[in-house]
Each structure stands twice: as structure tokens, then as C-alpha cells.
C-alpha positions in Angstrom: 68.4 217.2 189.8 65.3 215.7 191.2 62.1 217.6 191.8 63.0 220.8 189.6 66.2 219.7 186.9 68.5 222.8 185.7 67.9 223.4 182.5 69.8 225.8 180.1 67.5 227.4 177.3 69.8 228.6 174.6 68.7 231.0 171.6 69.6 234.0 169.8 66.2 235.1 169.5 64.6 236.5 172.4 60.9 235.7 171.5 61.6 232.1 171.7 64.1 232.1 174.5 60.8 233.9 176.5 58.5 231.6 175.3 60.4 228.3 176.8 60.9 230.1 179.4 57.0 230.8 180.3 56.3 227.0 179.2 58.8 225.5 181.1 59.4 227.3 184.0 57.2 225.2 186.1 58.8 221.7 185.6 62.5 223.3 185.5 64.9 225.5 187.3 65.0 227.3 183.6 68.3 229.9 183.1 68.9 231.3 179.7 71.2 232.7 177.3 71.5 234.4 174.0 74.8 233.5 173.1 77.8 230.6 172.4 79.9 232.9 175.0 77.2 233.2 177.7 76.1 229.6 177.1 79.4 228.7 178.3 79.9 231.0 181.1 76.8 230.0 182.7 78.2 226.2 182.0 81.4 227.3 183.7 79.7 228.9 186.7 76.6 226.7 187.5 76.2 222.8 186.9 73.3 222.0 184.3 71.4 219.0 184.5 70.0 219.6 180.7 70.7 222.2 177.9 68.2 222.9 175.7 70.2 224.5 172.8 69.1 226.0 168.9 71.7 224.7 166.6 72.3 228.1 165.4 73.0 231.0 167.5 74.0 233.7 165.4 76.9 234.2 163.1 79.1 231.4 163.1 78.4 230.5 166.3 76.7 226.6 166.6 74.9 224.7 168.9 77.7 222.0 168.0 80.8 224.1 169.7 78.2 224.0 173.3 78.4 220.2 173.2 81.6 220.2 172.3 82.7 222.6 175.0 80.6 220.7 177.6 82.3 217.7 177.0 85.0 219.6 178.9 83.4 219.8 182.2 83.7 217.3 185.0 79.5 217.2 185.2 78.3 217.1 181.9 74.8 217.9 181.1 72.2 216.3 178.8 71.5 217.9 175.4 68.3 218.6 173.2 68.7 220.5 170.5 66.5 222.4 167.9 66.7 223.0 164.3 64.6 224.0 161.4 63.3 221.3 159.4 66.0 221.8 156.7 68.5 221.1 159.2 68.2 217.2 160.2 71.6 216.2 159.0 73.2 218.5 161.1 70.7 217.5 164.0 71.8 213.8 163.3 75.4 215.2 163.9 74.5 216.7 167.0 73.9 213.5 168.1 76.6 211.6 167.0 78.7 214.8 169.1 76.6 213.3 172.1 73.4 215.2 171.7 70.2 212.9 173.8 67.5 214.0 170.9 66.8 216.8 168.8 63.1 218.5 168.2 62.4 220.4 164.2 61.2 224.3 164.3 58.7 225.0 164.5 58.6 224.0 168.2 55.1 222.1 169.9 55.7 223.5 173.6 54.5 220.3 174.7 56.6 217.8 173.2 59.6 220.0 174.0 58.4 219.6 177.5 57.6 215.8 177.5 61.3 215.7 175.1 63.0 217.5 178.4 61.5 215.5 180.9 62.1 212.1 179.2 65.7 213.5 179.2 65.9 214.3 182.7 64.2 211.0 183.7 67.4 209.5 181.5 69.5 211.8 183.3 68.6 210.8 186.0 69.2 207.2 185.8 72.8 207.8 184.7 73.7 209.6 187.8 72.3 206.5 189.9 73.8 204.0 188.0 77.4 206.1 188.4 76.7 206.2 191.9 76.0 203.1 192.4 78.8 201.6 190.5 81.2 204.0 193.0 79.5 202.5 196.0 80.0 198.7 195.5 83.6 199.1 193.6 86.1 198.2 196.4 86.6 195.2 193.7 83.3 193.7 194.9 81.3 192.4 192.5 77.4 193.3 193.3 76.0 192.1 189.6 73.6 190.6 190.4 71.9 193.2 192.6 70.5 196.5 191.5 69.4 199.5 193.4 70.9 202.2 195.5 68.3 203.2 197.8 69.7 203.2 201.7 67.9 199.4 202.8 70.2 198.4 200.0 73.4 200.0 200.4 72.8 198.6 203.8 72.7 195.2 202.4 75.1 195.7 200.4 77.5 196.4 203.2 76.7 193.6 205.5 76.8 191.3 201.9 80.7 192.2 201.8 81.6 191.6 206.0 79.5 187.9 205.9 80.2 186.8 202.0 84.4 185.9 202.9 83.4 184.1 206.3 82.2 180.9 206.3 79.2 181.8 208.3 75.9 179.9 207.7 73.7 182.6 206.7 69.6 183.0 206.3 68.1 185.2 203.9 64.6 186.5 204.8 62.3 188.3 202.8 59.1 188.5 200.7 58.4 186.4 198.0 60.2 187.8 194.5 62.7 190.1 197.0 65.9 188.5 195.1 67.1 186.3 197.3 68.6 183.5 195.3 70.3 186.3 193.6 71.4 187.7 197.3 72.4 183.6 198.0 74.4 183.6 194.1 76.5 187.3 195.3 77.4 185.8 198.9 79.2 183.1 196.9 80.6 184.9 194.4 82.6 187.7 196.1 83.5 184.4 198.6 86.5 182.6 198.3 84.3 179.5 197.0 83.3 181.4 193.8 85.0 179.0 191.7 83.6 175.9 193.6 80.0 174.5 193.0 77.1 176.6 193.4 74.1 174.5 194.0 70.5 175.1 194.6 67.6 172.9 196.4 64.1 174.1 196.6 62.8 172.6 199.3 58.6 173.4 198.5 59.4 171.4 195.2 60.2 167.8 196.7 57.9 165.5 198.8 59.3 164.4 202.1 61.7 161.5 200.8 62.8 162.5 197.7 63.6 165.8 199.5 66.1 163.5 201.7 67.4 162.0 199.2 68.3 165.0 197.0 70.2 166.4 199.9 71.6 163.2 201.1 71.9 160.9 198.1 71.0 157.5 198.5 72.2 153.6 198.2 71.4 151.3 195.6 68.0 149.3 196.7 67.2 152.1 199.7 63.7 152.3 198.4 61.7 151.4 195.5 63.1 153.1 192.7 66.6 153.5 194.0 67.9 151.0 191.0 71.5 152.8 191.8 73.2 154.5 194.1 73.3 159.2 193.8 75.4 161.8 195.6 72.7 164.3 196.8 73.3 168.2 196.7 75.3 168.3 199.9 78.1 166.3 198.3 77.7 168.0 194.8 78.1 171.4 196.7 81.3 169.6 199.0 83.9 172.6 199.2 81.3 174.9 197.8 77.6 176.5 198.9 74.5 174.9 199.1 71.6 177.4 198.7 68.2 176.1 200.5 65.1 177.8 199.2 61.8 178.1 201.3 63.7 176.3 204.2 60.5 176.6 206.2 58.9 173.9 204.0 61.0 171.0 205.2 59.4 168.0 207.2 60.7 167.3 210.5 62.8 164.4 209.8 64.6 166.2 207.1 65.1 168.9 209.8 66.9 166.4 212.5 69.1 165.4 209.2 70.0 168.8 208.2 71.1 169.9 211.8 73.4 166.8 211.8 74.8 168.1 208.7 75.6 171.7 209.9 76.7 170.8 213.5 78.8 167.9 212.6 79.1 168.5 208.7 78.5 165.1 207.8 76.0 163.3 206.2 74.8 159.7 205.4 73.0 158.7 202.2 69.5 157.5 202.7 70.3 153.6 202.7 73.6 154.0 204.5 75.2 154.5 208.1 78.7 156.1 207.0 79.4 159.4 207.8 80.9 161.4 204.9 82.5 164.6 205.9 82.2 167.1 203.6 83.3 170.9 203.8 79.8 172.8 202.5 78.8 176.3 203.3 75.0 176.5 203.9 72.9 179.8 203.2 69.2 179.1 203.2 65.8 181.6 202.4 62.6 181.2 203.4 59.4 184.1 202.8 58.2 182.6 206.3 58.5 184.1 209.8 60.8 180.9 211.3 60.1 182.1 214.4 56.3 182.0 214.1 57.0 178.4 213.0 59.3 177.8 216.1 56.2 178.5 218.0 54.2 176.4 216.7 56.6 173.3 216.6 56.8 172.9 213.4 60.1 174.0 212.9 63.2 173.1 215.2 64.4 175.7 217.7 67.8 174.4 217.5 68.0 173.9 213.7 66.3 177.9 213.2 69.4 179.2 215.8 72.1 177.3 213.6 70.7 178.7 210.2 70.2 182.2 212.1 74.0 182.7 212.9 74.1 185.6 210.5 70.6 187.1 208.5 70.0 188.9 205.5 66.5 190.8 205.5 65.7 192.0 202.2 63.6 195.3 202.1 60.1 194.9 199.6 60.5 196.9 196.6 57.4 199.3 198.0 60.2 200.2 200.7 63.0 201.1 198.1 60.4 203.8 195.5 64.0 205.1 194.8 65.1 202.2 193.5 61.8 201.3 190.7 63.1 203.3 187.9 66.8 202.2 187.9 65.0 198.6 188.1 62.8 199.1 185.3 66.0 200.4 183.1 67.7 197.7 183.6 64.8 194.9 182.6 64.4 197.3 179.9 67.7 196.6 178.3 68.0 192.7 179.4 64.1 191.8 177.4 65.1 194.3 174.5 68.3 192.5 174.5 66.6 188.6 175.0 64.5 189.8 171.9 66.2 191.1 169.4 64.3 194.6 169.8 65.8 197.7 169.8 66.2 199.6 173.3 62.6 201.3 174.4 61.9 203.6 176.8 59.1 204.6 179.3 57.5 208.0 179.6 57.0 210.1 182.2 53.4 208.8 182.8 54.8 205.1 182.6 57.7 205.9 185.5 55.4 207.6 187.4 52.8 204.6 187.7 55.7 202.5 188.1 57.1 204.7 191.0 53.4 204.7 192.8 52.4 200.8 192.4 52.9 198.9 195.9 54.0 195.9 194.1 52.8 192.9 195.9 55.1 190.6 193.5 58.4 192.5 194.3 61.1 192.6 192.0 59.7 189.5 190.0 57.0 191.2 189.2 58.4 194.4 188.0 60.7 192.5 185.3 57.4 190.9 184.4 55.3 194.3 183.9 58.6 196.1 181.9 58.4 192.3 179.9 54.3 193.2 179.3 55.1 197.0 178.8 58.0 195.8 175.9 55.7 193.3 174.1 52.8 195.8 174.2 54.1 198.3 172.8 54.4 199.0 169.3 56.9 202.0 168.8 60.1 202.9 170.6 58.0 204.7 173.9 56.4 202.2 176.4 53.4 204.2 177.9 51.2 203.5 180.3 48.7 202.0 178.0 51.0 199.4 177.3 51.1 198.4 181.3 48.8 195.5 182.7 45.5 196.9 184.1 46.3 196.2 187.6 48.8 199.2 187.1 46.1 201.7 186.2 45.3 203.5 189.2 42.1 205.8 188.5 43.7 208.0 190.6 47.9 208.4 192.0 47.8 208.0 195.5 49.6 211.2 197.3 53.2 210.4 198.5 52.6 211.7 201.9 50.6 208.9 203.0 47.1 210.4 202.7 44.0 209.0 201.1 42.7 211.4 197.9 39.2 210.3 200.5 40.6 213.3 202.7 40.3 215.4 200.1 37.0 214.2 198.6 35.6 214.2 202.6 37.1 218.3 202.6 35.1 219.0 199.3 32.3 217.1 201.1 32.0 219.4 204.0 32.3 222.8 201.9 29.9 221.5 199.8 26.6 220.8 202.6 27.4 224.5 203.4 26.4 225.5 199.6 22.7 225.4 199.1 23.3 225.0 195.0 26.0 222.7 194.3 26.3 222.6 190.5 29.5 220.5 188.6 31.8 223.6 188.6 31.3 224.6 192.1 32.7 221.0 192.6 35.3 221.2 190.7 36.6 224.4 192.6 36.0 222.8 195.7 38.1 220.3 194.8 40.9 222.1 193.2 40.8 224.1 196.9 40.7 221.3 199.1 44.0 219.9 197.1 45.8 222.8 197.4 45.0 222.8 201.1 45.8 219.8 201.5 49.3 219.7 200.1 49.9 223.3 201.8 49.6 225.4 198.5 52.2 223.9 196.4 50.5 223.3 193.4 52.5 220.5 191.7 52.0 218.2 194.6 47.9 219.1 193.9 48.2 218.5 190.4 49.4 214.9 190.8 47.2 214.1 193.3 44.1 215.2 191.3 45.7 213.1 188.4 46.2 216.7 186.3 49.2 218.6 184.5 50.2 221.6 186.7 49.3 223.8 183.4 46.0 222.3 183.8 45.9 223.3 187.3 46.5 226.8 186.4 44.1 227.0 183.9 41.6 226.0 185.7 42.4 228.0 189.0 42.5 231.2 186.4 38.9 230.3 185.4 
């Protein structure tokens, strides 16, 4: 269930099983049937991702005995089902039987179609979330991280050899990646989960107050110090002390900090006693360390000590697969944080979402779902509702090609034409997309920003 979903189309009358069929073959692998009996021995025989089902088939034969039956089967499939207007109670029921949504007779082909693929998209979501869930079970606990794409399962893999060690352990990555959330996992499925869990960001503090937040200090060690504080490393002591955007540290804060993981011990600012503590270290930085080793302004010895095991998190634009499980998720957790109930995205919405390069990462998709909920005003986030750095004039192709090759083909034909009016254009450029993604119009239609019915049409004209 990815590019073309199975979809069942069940109705006792043959004019309307035809007519989704000619609608929807396009955008589903479409089988039908015209009964309860051969509903459920195509159920039996081939795995459905979606059944698209009338709520009366004939007799006393219901749409409510299908779901019922296909509770029954190890893969179940998603339901839509249609009724006549008088029959929204039992539609209602349908859904309480399990039912995804229900459409009233009679039918608007294209919100059956933008029903079904909302349904799918749902679908599809389920299945990754399932599979997910059987990945990290081993009784790991991976809560904190979403996303099944391979970078990820990768990470999650080397996440449960380093997390029991004691290893110090540096966490690369682009800025909004996840990695205090990364840092929080390691510590949690360690066996210091039920220790202290602290956090320093090192770009927030000047020079000395960021030694002293480490370190602590003595009463009287500088002006200010009116009393004596443990810093983080002794807060964290039989613990783990996250260090975020290590690469910002000054160079006398770095001579301290190696002391602390070669020896682990420190001394307070103010003080010459060695207090040995028992601290595991995992530190993150956006910042290529080994650039900054180049230039001397970051230790060669201290980068090697934080570098004995590293964690490189993948930017969202390298896990696509991952986007819409992602955006599900913030979709529930800022429905939730607002007392508003559960929305959804539309096709149009997910596909944006899917295509964006996102500069920001992670962060930045929880805060375009959070712009998405607040702007919209009904239960469906579109793509209206998305900031207007989202709005692509046109999708970019997923094979890597610039729509310029296209409008560089249409170009070419076109100094060949000594009349070149607005349709001959348009042809031209319905032609040169189709050559360019090798005939298959789908991948033409999204590329020119189209339906594929739209496509058609205008291919027919």
C-alpha cells in the first residue's frame, strides 16, 4: 500500500460499482464485488488496504456483516462506507463497528476519491507506526524518537549497543535534528535512568559563569559569589551530563572539561580539591569539531575524548519517509496541548509537507503542524493553512530534476514552431512532462502541479 492502495468497491448495483471503478481506477488498484459472499472471498483471498462498501447489498445482506467479518482477518483493511441520506444512524453505527468515515448517496466522485485517499494516507500511518513499535520493542524504550526510515533504524540500533555502556558519547547533527532528545533516550534505556539527568547549554553562558555552572564555585571566588554552588557535574554525579553546542566553549573551560573526563574530577572555581565524581558525559554540537580542531580553536585531545563513540543524526530532507508519521504525531501532541479536537491534513497538505527541504529539521516541522492547527478553522488542515514558505508554485519532481528541464524541452520544440499560440504551449508542455518522466502520467501530473484526471482531459483535447 504505497503508490497504488487495494481498494475493494462493494455494491449491488452494477451502474455504480462501474462508475467507482472508471473514477478511481487511476489512484487505486480497484477490485469489485456485487455481493456480502464475494466481498468476503475476495477478503479471504487477497489483502485489502481499503474497502469501499454500500451499507446495503441486497436482501438482508449489510455492509455491517463485511466489517464485522473483517475484523476476523490478521490484516484488516480500512472502511468507508456509503448510505442514502436516510441512513446516517446506521452510518454512525458503522462507525462505532470500526468504520474510518462514511459518504451520503448520492455520491460526488471527487470527494469519494479525496474520502479514500485521506483514508489511505491514515492507513498508511498505522502500518508505520505498527512497524515501528515492532522494531524498537526488545523492551527498549525509543519514546522519545519517531520515525522508521533506514538512517533511523540505524540509529536506533547503535542507540541500544552505546546507551548500557558507560561510553562518553557525541551527538552530531544539524540544528533542530533531535538531539537532546537522542542525549534524554541514551540515558533512559541506561542503567542511570533513574539518576539525574542534567543539561548545560554551553552557547547560553559567558566564559566564567560557564565554569562555574559546570564546576560550582567557593564562597568569595569572584564578585558575586556571596556563597558557595555545586555546578552541573556534581548535580549530574552518578548520572549524565548532556553538553549542548560543545563547540561553543572557551579554551579554558576546554583544559577543565578534559581534566574532568580523563581523571573524573573536578575542582570548584575558588578551590584546589579534587572531588571525584562518577558522571557519564554525552555532548552535541551542530559544528564540524574537526574543522574547529584545525583551526585551534578546539582541543585535539579534548575532541578524541568526546569522539569515543558518535551519534550522527540524518536531516529530516534525508528521512521523506519519515515527514508524515512526524507530522501525525505533532498533530495529536498540539491538539492534545489545546484542548482541540484531533485534525487531520489532506492529501495536498502531506504532499507539500513530504516535498519541503526543511532547513529547520524536526523543530521546524512541529512548528509548521502548530501553524497548520491554529490556522485552521475546521477539522481538515489544508495547505492554505501552512506558512507561505511552504507554498511551492510548483512540486519539485522526486527524481532530482529541475521542472527548468522541462520548461528548457518546451523551449526547444517551441523555436521550431513559427506560430506559437498559449495552447500549443500547453501541449508542449504536457509532452515534454510525459517525456520526461518516461510516459507514466502520474509522475507528469505532479510535476506540472495537476490531477492526473486533469492530465487526461487535457491530453484528450
Amino acid at each position: 500500500m504505497y503508490d497504488f492502495p487495494t481498494l475493494l468497491i462493494v455494491d449491488d448495483e452494477a451502474a455504480t460499482r462501474d462508475g467507482l471503478l472508471m473514477a478511481l481506477d487511476d489512484s487505486f488498484d480497484c477490485y469489485t464485488a456485487a455481493s456480502l459472499d464475494e466481498a468476503q472471498h475476495l477478503l479471504k483471498a487477497q489483502t485489502m488496504d481499503l474497502v469501499l462498501t454500500d451499507l446495503r447489498l441486497g436482501g438482508n445482506d449489510s455492509g455491517l456483516e463485511l466489517i464485522t467479518f473483517a475484523q476476523t482477518l490478521a490484516q484488516q483493511p480500512t472502511f468507508v462506507v456509503m448510505t442514502a441520506y436516510g441512513s446516517v444512524d446506521t452510518a454512525v453505527e458503522a462507525m462505532k463497528k470500526g468504520a474510518w468515515h462514511f459518504i451520503t448517496k448520492p455520491l460526488n466522485l471527487e470527494e469519494v476519491e479525496l474520502c479514500l485517499k485521506r483514508a489511505a494516507k491514515s492507513k498508511k500511518i498505522e502500518v508505520e507506526n505498527l512497524q515501528l513499535k515492532a522494531q524498537v520493542a526488545k523492551k527498549q524504550d525509543f519514546k522519545h524518537l519517531l520515525g522508521n526510515s533506514d538512517k533511523m533504524i540505524q540509529v536506533y540500533e547503535l542507540l541500544k549497543q552505546l546507551a548500557p555502556t558507560k561510553a562518553t558519547t557525541l551527538i552530531t547533527g544539524e540544528t533542530g535534528t533531535g538531539k537532546e532528545r537522542v542525549a534524554h533516550t541514551i540515558h533512559q534505556l541506561s542503567d542511570r535512568s533513574q539518576q539525574p539527568f542534567v543539561i548545560v547549554n554551553c552557547a547560553a553562558l559567558s566564559p566564567q559563569l560557564l565554569e562555574s555552572e559546570l564546576f560550582g564555585h567557593e564562597k568569595g571566588a569572584f564578585t558575586g559569589a556571596i556563597s558557595k554552588r555545586i555546578g552541573r557535574f556534581e548535580e549530574a554525579n552518578h548520572g549524565t551530563l548532556f553538553l549542548d553546542e560543545i563547540g561553543e566553549i572557551d579554551a579554558s573551560t576546554q583544559v577543565k572539561l578534559l581534566r574532568a573526563l580523563s581523571e573524573k574530577t573536578i575542582e570548584r572555581v575558588g578551590s584546589n580539591q579534587s572531588i571525584k565524581l562518577d558522571v557519564r558525559v554525552i555532548a552535541a554540537t551542530n559544528k564540524n569539531l574537526e574543522s574547529l580542531v584545525m583551526e585551534k580553536t578546539f582541543r585535539e585531545d579534548l575532541f578524541f575524548r568526546l569522539n569515543s563513540i558518535r551519534v550522527e543524526l540524518p536531516p529530516l530532507r534525508e528521512r521523506v519517509g519519515d515527514v508524515a508519521l512526524l507530522a501525525q504525531h505533532f498533530l495529536h501532541e498540539i491538539c492534545a496541548e489545546n484542548n482541540l479536537p484531533l485534525k487531520q491534513m489532506d492529501a495536498d497538505c502531506l504532499a507539500i509537507l513530504e516535498s519541503y527541504p526543511w532547513p529547520g529539521n524536526v523543530r521546524e516541522l512541529r512548528s509548521v503542524v502548530e501553524h497548520g492547527v491554529i490556522m485552521s478553522s475546521g477539522e481538515i488542515i489544508s495547505s492554505a493553512n501552512l506558512p507561505g514558505q511552504l507554498k511551492p508554485a510548483l512540486p519539485a519532481p522526486k527524481d532530482s530534476s529541475s521542472y527548468i528541464d522541462i520548461q528548457q524541452d518546451v523551449s526547444h520544440s517551441s523555436d521550431k514552431a513559427s506560430s506559437f499560440d498559449l495552447k500549443t504551449l500547453e501541449e508542449n508542455t504536457i509532452k515534454a512532462a510525459l517525456e520526461h518522466c518516461n510516459g507514466n502520467k502520474s509522475k507528469a501530473a505532479e510535476l506540472l502541479g495537476i490531477s492526473r484526471r486533469t492530465l487526461q482531459r487535457k491530453f484528450a483535447e
